[in-house]
Backbone as JSON, one array per atom type, in Angstrom:
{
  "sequence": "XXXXXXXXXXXXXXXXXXXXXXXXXXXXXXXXXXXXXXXXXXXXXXXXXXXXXXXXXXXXXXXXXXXXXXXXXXXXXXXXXXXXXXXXXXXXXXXXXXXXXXXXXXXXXXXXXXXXXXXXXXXXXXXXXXXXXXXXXXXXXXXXXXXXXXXXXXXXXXXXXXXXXXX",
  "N": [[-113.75, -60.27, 63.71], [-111.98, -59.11, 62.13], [-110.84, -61.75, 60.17], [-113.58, -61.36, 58.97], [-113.74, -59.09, 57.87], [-111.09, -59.56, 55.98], [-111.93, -61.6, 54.74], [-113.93, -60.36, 53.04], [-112.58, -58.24, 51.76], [-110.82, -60.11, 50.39], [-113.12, -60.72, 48.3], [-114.01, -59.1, 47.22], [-111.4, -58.42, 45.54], [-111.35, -60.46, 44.39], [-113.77, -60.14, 42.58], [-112.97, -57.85, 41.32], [-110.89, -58.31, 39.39], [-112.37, -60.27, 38.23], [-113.81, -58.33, 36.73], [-111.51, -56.67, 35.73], [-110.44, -58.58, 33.95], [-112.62, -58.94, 32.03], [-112.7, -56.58, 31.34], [-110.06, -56.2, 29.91], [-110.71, -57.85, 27.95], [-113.04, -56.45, 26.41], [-115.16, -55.15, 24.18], [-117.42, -53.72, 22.0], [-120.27, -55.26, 20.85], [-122.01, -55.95, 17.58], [-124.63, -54.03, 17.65], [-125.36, -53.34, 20.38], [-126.68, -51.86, 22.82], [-125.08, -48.08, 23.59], [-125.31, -47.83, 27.05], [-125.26, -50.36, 27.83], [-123.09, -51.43, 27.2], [-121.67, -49.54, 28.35], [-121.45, -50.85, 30.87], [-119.61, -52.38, 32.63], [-117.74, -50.61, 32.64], [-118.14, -48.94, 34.25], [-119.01, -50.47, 36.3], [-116.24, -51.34, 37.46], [-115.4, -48.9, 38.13], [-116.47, -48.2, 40.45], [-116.15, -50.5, 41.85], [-113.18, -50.41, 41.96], [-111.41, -47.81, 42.89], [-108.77, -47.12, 41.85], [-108.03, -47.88, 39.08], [-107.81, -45.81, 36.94], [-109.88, -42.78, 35.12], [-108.3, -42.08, 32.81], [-107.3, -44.29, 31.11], [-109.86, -45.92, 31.44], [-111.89, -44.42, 29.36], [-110.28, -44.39, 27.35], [-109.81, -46.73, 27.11], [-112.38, -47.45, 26.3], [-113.22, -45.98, 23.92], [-111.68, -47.33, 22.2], [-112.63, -49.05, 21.5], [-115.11, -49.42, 20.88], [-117.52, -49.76, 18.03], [-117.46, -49.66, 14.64], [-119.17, -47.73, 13.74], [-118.98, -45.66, 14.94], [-116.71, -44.69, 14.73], [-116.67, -41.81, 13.16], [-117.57, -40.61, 15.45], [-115.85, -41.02, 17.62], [-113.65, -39.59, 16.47], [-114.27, -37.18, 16.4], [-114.6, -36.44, 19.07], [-112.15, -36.67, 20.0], [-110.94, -35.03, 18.64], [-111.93, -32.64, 19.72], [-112.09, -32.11, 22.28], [-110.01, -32.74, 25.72], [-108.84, -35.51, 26.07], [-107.41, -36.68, 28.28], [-108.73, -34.66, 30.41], [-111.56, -35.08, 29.96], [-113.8, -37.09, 31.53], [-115.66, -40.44, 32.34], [-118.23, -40.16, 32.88], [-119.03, -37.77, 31.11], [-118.26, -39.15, 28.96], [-119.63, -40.98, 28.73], [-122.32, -39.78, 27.94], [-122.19, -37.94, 25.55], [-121.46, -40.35, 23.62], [-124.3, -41.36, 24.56], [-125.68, -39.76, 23.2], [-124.87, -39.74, 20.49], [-125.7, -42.2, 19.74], [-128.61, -41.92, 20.32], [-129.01, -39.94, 17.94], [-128.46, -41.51, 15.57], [-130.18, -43.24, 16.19], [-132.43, -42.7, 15.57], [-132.28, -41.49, 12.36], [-131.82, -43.56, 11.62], [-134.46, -44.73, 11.71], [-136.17, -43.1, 10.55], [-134.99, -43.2, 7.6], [-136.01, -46.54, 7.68], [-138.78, -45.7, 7.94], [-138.65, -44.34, 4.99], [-138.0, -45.29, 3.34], [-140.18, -47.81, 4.0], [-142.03, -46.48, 2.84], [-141.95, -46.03, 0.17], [-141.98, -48.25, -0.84], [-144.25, -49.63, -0.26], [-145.54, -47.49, -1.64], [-148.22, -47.22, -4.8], [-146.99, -48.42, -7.86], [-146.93, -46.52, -10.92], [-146.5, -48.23, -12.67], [-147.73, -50.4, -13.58], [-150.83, -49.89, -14.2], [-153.48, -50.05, -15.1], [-153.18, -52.55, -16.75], [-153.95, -55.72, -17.64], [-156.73, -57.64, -16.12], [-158.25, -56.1, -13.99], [-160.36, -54.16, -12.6], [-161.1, -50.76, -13.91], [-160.67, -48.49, -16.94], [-161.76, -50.2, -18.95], [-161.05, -52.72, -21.51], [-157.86, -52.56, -20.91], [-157.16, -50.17, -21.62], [-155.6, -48.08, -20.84], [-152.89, -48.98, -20.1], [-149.04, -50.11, -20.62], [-149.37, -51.16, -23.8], [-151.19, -49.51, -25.48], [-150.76, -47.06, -25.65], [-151.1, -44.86, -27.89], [-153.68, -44.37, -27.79], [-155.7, -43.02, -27.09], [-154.75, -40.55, -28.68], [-155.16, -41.52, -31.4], [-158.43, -42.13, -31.27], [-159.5, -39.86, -30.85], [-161.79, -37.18, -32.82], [-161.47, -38.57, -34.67], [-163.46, -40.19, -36.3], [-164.44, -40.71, -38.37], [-162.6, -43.05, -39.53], [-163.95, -45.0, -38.23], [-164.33, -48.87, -38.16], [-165.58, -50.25, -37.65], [-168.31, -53.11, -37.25], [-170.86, -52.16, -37.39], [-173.07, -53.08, -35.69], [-175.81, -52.34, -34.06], [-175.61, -50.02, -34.02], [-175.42, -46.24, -35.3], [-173.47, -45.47, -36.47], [-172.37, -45.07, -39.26], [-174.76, -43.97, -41.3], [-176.9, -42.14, -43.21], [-178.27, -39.86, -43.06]],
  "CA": [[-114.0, -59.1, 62.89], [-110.63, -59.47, 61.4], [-111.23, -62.6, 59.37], [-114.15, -61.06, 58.52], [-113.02, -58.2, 56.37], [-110.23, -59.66, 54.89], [-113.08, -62.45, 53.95], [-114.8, -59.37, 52.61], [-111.6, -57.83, 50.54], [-110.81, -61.76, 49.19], [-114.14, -60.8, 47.52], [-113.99, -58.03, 46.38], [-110.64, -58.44, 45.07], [-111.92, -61.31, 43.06], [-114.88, -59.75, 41.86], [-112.08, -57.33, 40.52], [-109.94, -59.15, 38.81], [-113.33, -60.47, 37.49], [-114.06, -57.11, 35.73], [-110.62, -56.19, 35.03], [-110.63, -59.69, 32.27], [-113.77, -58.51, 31.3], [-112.33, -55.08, 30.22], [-108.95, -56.29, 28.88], [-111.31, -57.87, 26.65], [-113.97, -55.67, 26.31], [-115.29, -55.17, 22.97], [-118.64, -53.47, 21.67], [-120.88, -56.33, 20.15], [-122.54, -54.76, 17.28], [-126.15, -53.7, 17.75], [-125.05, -53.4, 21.69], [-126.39, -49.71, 23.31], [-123.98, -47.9, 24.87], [-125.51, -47.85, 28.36], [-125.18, -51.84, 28.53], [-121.27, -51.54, 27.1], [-120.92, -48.77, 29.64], [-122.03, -51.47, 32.46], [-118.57, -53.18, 32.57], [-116.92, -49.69, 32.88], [-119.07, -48.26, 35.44], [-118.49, -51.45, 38.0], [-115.19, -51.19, 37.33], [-115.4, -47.31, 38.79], [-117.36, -48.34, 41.46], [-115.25, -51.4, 42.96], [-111.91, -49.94, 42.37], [-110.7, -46.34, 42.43], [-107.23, -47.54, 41.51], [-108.32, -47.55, 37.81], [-108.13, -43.9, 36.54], [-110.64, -42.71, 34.28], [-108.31, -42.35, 31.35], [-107.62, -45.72, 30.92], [-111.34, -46.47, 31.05], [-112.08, -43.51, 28.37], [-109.62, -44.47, 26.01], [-110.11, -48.48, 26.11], [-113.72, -47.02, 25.35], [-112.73, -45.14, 22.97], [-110.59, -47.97, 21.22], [-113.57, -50.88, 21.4], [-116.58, -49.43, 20.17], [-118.34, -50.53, 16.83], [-116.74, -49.16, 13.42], [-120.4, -47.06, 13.37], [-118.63, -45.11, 16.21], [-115.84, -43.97, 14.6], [-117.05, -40.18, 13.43], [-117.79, -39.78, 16.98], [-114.2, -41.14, 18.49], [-112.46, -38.71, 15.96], [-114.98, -36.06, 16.65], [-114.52, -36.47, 20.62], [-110.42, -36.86, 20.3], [-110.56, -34.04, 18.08], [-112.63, -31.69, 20.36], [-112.15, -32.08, 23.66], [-108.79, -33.13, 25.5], [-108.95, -36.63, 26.62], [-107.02, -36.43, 29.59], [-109.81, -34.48, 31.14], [-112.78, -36.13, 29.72], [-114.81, -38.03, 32.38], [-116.51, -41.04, 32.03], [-119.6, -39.73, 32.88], [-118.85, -36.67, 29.91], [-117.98, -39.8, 27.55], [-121.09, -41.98, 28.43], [-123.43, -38.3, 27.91], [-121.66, -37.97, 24.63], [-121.84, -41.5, 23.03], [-125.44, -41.93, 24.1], [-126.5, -38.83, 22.39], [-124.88, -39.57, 19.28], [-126.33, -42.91, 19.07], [-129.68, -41.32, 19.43], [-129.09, -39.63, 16.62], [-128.43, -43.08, 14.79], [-131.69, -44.52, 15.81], [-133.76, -41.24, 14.52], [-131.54, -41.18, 11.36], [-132.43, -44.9, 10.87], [-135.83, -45.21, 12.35], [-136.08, -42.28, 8.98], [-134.56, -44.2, 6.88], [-136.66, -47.49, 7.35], [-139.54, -45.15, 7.26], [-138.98, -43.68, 3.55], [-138.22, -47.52, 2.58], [-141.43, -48.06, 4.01], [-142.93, -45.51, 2.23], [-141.4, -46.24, -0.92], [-142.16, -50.23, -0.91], [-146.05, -49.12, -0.32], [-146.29, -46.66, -2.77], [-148.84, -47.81, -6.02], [-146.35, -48.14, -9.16], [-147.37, -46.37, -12.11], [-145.88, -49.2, -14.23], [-149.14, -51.85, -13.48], [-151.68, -48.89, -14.11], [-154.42, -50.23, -16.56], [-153.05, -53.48, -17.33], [-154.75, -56.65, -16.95], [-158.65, -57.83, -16.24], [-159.17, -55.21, -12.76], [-161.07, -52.49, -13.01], [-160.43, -49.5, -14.76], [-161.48, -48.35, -18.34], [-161.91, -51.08, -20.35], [-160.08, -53.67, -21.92], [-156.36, -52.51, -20.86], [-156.97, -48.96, -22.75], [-154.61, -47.2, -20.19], [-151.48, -49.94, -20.51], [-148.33, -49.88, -22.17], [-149.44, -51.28, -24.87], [-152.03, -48.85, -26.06], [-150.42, -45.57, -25.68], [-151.56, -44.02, -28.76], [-155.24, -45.44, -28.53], [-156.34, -41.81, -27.29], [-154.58, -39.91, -29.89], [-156.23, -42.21, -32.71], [-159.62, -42.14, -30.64], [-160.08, -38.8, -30.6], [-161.9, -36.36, -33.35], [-160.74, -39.4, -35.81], [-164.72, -40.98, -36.21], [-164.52, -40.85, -39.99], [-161.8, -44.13, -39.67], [-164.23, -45.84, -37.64], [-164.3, -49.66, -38.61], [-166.6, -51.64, -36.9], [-169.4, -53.8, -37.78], [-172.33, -51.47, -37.42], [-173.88, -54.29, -34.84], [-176.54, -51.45, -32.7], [-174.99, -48.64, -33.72], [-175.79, -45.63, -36.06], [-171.99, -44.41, -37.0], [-172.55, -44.68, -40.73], [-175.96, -44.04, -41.54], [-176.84, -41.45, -44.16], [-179.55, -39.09, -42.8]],
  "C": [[-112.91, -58.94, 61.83], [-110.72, -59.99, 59.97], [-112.43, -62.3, 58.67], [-114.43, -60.02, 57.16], [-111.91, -58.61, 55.94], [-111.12, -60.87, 53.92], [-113.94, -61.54, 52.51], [-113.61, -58.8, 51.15], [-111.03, -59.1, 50.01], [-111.54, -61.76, 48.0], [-114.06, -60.05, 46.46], [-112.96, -57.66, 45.12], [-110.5, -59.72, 43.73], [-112.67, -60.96, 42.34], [-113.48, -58.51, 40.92], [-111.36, -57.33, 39.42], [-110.77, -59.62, 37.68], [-113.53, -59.62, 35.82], [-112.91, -56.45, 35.27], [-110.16, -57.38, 33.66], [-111.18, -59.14, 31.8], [-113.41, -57.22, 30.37], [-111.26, -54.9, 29.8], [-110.02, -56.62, 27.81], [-112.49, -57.3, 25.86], [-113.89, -55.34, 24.84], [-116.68, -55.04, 22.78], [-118.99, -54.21, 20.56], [-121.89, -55.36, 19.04], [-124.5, -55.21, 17.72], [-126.71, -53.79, 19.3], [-125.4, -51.98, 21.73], [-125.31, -49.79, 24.24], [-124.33, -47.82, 26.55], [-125.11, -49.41, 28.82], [-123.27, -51.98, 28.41], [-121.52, -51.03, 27.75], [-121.21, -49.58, 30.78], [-120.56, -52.06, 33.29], [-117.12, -51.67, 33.33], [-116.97, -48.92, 34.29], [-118.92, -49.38, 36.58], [-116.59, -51.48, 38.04], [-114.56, -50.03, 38.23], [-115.59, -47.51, 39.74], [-116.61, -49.37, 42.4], [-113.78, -51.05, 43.36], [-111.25, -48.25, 41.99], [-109.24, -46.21, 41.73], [-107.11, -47.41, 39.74], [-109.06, -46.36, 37.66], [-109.06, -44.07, 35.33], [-110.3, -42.83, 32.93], [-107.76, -43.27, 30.69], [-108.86, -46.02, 30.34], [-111.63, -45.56, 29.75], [-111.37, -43.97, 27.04], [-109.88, -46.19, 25.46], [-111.51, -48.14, 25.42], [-113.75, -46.84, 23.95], [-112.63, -46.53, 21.61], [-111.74, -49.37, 20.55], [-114.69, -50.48, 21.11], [-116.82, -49.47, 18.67], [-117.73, -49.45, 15.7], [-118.08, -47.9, 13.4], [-120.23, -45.59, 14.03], [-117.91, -44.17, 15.85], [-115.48, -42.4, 14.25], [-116.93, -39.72, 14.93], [-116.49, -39.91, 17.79], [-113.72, -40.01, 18.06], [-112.98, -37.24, 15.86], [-114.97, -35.46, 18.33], [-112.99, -36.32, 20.71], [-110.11, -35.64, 19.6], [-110.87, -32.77, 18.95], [-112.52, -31.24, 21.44], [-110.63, -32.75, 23.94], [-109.03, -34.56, 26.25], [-108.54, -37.1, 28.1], [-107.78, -35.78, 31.01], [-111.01, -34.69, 31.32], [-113.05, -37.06, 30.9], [-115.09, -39.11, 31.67], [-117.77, -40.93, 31.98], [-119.94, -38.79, 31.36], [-119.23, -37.87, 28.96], [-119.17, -40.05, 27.13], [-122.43, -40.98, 27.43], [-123.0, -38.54, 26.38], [-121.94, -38.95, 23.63], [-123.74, -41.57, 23.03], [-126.45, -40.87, 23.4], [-126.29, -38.82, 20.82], [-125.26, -40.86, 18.74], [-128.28, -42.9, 19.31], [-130.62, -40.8, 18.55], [-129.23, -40.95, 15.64], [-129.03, -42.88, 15.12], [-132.28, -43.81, 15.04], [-133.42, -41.66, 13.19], [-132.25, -42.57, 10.89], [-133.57, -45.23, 10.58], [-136.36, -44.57, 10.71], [-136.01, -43.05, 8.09], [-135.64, -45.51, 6.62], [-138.07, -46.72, 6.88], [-140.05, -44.71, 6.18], [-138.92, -45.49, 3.1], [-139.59, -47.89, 2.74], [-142.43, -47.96, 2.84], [-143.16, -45.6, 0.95], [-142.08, -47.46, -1.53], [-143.3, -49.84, -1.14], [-146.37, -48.5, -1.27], [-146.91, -47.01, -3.82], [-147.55, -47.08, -7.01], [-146.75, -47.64, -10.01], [-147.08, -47.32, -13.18], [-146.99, -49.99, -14.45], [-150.29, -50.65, -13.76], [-152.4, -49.48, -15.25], [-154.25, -51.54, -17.15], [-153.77, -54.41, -16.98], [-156.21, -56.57, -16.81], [-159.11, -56.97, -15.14], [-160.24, -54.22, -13.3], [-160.15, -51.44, -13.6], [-161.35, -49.27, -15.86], [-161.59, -49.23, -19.19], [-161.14, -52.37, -20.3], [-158.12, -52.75, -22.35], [-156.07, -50.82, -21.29], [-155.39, -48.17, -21.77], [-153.19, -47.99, -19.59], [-150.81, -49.12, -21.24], [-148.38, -49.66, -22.99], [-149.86, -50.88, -26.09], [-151.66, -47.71, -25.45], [-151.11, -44.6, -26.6], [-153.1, -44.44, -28.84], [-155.74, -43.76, -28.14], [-156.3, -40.59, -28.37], [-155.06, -40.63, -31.09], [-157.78, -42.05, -32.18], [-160.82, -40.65, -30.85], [-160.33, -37.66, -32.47], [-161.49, -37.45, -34.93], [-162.3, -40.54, -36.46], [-164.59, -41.59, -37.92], [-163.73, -42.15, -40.49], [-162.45, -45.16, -38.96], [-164.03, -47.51, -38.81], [-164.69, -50.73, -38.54], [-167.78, -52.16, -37.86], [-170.81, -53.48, -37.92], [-173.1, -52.56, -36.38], [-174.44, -52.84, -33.63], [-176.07, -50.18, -33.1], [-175.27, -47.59, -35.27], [-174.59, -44.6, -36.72], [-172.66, -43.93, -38.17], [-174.08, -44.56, -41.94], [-176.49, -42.61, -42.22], [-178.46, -40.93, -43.63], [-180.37, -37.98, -44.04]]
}
């Protein structure tokens, strides 16, 4: 029984050691949620009580993604660190990258929206449909203001038609 638990704390004490590398080097990868970074912190809690929380809080703190940084200096500003939880932190972080996704998810949305929208610049040009030959282009801006109430300048060929015809 002996050999058995110290077999048991050999393990454990490796698996330790494991996760204490892991969170010297710990470092939020970007486009990492915080629940998967918090995984490293949270076994950490869980195998050894010996590591205090504000250790864990502050390497947090120190290794998450430049995207972060409002919220570090908004959390260090607000609250006192020393009593901050990990549990508080995790609550904290994953609500303000919530916000990010919304904010973004927004964001790609008006881009969307934007990209899709019909240009007024292509309006009339070219052989599609529409009125005519191009009338509502660039190029013929003034064709309604000459068009209109202006018959007396006509200049066509009379081919079918009774413009100039003396009744």
């Amino acid at each position: 029984m002996k050999k058995k638990y110290q077999g048991s704390s050999r393990v454990k004490h490796a698996q330790l050691q494991a996760l204490r590398r892991d969170f010297e080097v710990l470092q939020m990868k970007e486009g990492e949620s915080i629940i998967d970074y918090m995984g490293i912190a949270n076994n950490m809690q869980f195998h050894a009580k010996k590591m205090n929380d504000i250790a864990i809080v502050e390497k947090i703190l120190r290794s998450l993604t430049p995207k972060f940084d409002y919220v570090v200096c908004s959390i260090e500003e607000s609250t006192d660190i020393d009593d901050l939880s990990l549990d508080e932190l995790q609550i904290s972080l994953l609500v303000h990258e919530e916000k990010m996704k919304k904010i973004s998810t927004m964001k790609e949305q008006a881009l969307k929206a934007s990209t899709n929208a019909p240009s007024n610049n292509s309006r009339g040009t070219g052989r599609g449909r529409g009125r005519g030959r191009g009338h509502g282009g660039h190029g013929n801006r003034d064709f309604n203001k000459n068009s209109k109430g202006n018959n007396d300048q006509f200049q066509g060929n009379d081919r079918g038609r009774d413009h100039n015809r003396m009744i």
